[in-house]
N, C-alpha and C positions, 0 to 999 in steps of 0.2 A: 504493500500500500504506500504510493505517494500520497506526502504531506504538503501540499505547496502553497505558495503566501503570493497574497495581489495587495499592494499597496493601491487605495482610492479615495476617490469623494464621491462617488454616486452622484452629484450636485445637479441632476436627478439621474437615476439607473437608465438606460435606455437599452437599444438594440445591440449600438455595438458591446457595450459589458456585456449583456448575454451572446454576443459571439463570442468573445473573448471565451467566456467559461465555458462554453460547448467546444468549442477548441482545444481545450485543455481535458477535456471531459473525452473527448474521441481521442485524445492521444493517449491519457492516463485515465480509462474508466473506473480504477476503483479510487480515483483519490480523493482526497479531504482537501476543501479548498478554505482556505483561513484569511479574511479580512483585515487589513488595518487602515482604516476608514478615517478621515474628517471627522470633526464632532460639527459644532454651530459654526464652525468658520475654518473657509480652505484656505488655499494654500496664494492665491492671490487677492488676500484681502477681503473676498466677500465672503456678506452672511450665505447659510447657507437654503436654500430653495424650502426645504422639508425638515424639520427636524432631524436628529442624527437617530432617533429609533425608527423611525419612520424609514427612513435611510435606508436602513441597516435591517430591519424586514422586508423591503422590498428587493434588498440582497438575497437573501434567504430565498425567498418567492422564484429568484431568477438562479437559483444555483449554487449559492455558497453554505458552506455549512453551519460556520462561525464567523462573525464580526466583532474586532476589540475596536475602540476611538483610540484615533491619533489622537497625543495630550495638544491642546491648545497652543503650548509652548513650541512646538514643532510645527502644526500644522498650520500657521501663521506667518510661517517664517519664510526666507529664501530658499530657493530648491535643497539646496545642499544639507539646508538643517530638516527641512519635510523629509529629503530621503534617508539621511544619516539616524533619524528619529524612530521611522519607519522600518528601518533595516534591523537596527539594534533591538527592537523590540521583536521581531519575527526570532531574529536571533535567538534572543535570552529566553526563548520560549523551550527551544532547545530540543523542538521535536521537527521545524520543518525541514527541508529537502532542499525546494525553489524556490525562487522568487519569478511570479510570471509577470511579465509587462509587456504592453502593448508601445509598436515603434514603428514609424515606418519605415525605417532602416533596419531589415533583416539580416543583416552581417555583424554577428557576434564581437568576430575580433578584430573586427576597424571598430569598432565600437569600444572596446575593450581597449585597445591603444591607446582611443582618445583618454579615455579615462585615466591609464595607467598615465600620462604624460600631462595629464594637470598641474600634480605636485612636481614637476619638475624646475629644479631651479631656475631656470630659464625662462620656462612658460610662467611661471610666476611674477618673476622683476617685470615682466610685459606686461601682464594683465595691470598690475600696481601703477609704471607707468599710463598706460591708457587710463586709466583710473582718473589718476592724475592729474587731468588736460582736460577730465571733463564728460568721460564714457562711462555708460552703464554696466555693469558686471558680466551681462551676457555677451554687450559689443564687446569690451574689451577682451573677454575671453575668445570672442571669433578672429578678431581680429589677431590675437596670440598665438593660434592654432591652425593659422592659415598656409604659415609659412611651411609644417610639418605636415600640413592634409588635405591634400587637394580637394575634398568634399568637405570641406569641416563646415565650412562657411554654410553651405546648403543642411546639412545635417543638425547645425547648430539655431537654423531658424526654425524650425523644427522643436515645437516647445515635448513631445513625447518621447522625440530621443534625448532632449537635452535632463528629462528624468530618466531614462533608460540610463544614462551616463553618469548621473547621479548617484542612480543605482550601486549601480559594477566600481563605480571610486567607494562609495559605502563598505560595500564586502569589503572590497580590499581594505579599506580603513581599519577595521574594525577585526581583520584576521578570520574573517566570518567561512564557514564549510557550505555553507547554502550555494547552491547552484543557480545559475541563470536562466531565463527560459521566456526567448525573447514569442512573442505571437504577434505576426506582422501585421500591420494594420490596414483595414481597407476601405474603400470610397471617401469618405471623409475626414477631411484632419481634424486637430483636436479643437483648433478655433472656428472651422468656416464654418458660414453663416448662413450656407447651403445644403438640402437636402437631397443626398441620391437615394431613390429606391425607399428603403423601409429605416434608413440609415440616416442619425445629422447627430452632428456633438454637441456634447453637451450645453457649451455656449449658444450654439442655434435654438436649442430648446430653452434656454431661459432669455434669451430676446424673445422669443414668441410668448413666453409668457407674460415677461412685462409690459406685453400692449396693451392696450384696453380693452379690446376684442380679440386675444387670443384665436388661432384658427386652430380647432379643435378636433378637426377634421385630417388635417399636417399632422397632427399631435399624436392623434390616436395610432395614426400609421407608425409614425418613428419609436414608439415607446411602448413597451410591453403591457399586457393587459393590466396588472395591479398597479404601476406607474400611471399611466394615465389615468385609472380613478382618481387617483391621491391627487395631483395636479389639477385636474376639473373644480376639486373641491376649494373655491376660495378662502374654507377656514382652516386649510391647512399650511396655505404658500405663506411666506415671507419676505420680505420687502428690502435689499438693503437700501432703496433709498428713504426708509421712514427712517434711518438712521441720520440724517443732514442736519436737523432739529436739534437732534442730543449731541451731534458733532459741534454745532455751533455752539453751544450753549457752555460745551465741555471746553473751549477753547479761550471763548469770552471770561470765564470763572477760575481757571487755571492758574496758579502764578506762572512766571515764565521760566523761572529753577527747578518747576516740578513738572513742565514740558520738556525738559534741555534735559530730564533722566528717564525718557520716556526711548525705550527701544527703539532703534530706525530714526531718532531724531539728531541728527547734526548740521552743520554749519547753515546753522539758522533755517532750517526747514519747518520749522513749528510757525515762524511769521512767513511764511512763502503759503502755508494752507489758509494761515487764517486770513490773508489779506484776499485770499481766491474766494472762500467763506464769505467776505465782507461785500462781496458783488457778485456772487452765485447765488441760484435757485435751487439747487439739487447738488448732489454727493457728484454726477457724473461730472458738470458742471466743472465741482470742482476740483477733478480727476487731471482732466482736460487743460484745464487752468497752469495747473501746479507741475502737472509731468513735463517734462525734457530730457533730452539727451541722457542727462546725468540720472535725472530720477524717473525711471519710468513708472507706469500707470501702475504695474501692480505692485511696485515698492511705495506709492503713496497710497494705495488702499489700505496694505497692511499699517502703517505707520499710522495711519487713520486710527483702523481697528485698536492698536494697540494704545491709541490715546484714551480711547471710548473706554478702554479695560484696565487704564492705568498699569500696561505691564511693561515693565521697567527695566531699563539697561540690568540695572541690581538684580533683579529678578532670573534674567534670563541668565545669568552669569553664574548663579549661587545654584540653577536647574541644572546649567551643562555640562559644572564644575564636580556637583555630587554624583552624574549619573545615576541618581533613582529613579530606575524604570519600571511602567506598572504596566499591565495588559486589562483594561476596563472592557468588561464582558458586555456587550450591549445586543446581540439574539444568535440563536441558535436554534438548529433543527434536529431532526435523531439520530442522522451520523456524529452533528457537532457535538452530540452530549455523550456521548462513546467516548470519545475523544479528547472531551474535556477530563476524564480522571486522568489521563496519561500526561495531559499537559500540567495538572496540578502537580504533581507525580516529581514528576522532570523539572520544572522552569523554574529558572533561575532569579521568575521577578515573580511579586506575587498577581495574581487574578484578584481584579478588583469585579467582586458582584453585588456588593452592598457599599456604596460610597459613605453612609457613617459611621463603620469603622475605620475609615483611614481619614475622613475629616468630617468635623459637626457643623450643624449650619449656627451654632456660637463660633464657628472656629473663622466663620466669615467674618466675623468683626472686630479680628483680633488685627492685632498689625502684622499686615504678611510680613515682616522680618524676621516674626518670632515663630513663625511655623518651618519644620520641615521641608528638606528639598520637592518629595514625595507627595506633602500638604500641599506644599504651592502650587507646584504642577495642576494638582485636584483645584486647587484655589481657583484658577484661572479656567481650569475647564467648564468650570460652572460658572465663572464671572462670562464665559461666553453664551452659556445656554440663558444668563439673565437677561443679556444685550440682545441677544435674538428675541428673545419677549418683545421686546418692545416695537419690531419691528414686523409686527402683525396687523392685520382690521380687527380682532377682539382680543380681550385680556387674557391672559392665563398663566398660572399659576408658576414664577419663576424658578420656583424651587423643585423644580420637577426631577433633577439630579438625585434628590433622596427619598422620593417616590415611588419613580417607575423603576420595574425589576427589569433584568435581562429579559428581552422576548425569546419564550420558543414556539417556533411553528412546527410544529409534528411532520405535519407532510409538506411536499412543496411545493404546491399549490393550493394552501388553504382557502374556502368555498369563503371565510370572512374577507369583507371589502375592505377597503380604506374608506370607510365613509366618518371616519371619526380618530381618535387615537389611536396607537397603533393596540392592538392586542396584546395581554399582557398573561403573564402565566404566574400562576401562582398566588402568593400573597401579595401588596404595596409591601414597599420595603420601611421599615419601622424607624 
């Protein structure tokens, strides 16, 4: 039996993830496939479409066994900390195999070079210089790697290989035995805004959703049948532009010491938002406003994000310094729970299935200084599922991190809809 690990966001599941696992599923039919998922917020700053159980059943529904969240603290962040986050945690599990990801670049070891030839000294003083003068992390990187790979440049605009690369630098980082397992990707890239056939990414699915009149019809084609209820359903979606309001607000009320220790924020990029803030309508606005060369769109989404959640250079310093890594269980189906004693058995980080015993919701109002590497992480995962609240058409209940229990779906294709919360098994958690 293969064990193999898909690092995602679902930010919503559509056709091609379930290619993806049916891919995997024809090549390794008896395998276990193990999630590490987005919670409230991906990996380019935005909130996330669906709640993360919601998310993460609708995984299940399409194929996967088990789903644990990416902690907040990672999946926030620059590729390199999504993957290295992501990786570590499959890792320390210490039962997987693979890691599968989707690329359109199916050559392993050009892929693999590039990777292996990041940290090289050379390519480094480059990227630092380009830096330098005024380039974004990714130009500067292409531009570094251009001179060594005659494809780099094309490979590297390419936002699914440039996580593919992440990846395979990961393993190697971290001395990792997990195996690679590229599954090449088809009709559509990860950003176009177009649909072929039964197939559009997931970007193209959430532009269609933020119209005003959705085409529902587009919808139902591209995205699997339990996907599309969920979606339909306007009391389930989220908004990140009802976040502008609380962004403004959070920026006006701020001192300016305690922006300047705020993750992602330097050489005065806290008055570069706000002054975009002070003659913008809307979040995209001031996206648009504020991105350049040097800062592109989705390093000021997050930088946003991380204002709104007050998470703090210190913070992130004191998470990547202790390496306390957890695997938060968020649903499973009947192979995953087979599965789950072997992982408890084995892993080297613990399974979190009840979030208060590892933090109380008193422990939210202490001074994150004083909590745990471990706590924090948890701190912020939940300070994300708060922020996501807000960015709803009805109210509901913030605290839902120490509520809802792991889902399990029995079978997988359970006859229950999305017409409401996701399904929950068992008891609320106490």
């Amino acid at each position: 039996m293969n064990i193999i690990g898909i690092i995602a966001e679902y930010n919503p599941f559509h056709n091609g993830h379930l290619y993806m696992m049916e891919k995997i599923r024809a090549q390794f039919p008896d395998s276990v496939l193990i999630i590490i998922m987005s919670g409230s917020f991906c990996q380019r700053g935005e909130i996330a479409v669906l709640d993360k159980w919601t998310r993460a059943a609708l995984a299940i529904n399409g194929g996967a066994d088990i789903v644990f969240e990416l902690p907040f603290a990672f999946a926030s962040r620059s590729g390199e900390f999504f993957a290295k986050g992501a990786v570590s945690i499959l890792d320390r599990l210490n039962i997987v195999d693979m890691l599968a990801f989707g690329s359109e670049y199916s050559d392993l070891n050009y892929l693999l070079k590039i990777a292996n030839s990041i940290d090289d000294t050379s390519i480094q003083e480059k990227i630092h210089n380009e830096t330098a003068k005024g380039a974004s992390y990714a130009a500067a990187l292409t531009e570094a790697l251009e001179e060594n790979f005659d494809e780099s440049a094309n490979i590297l605009r390419s936002p699914n290989a440039i996580l593919a690369i992440s990846y395979l630098r990961a393993i190697k980082k971290i001395n990792s035995k997990i195996e690679p397992l590229i599954i090449e990707r088809k009709s559509v890239g990860h950003n176009d805004l177009i649909s072929i056939g039964s197939f559009a990414s997931a970007t193209a699915v959430r532009e269609e959703l933020a119209k005003t009149n959705p085409d529902y019809s587009l919808l139902q084609k591209i995205l699997p049948p339990k996907t599309f209820e969920a979606v339909k359903n306007p009391n389930l979606l989220y908004s990140h532009e009802k976040l502008f309001a609380p962004l403004a607000v959070k920026l006006y009320t701020t001192p300016i010491e305690k922006l300047q220790g705020i993750y992602g924020v330097n050489e005065g990029l806290e008055n570069r938002i706000l002054n975009a803030v002070k003659t913008s309508a809307s979040i995209a606005e001031v996206i648009e406003k504020t991105s350049s060369k040097r800062y592109s769109k989705s390093r000021i989404n997050r930088t946003a994000t991380h204002i709104l959640t007050d998470f703090t250079k210190e913070a992130a310093k004191k998470i990547d310094e202790a390496d306390e890594l957890y695997a938060r269980l968020m649903a499973f189906n009947e192979k995953g729970a087979r599965i789950l004693g072997s992982i408890k058995e084995k892993s080297f980080i613990p399974i979190v299935e009840k979030t208060s015993r590892f933090i109380t919701e008193g422990d939210l109002r202490k001074n994150p200084a004083n909590l745990s590497p471990l706590q924090l992480s948890l701190f912020y995962d939940i300070r994300g599922t708060f922020l996501q609240c807000v960015a709803k058409n009805s109210f509901e209940n913030p605290a839902k991190d120490f509520f809802i229990s792991p889902i399990y779906i029995k079978s997988r294709y359970p006859s229950t809809a999305f017409g409401g919360p996701p399904p929950l098994s068992g008891e609320a958690q106490k």
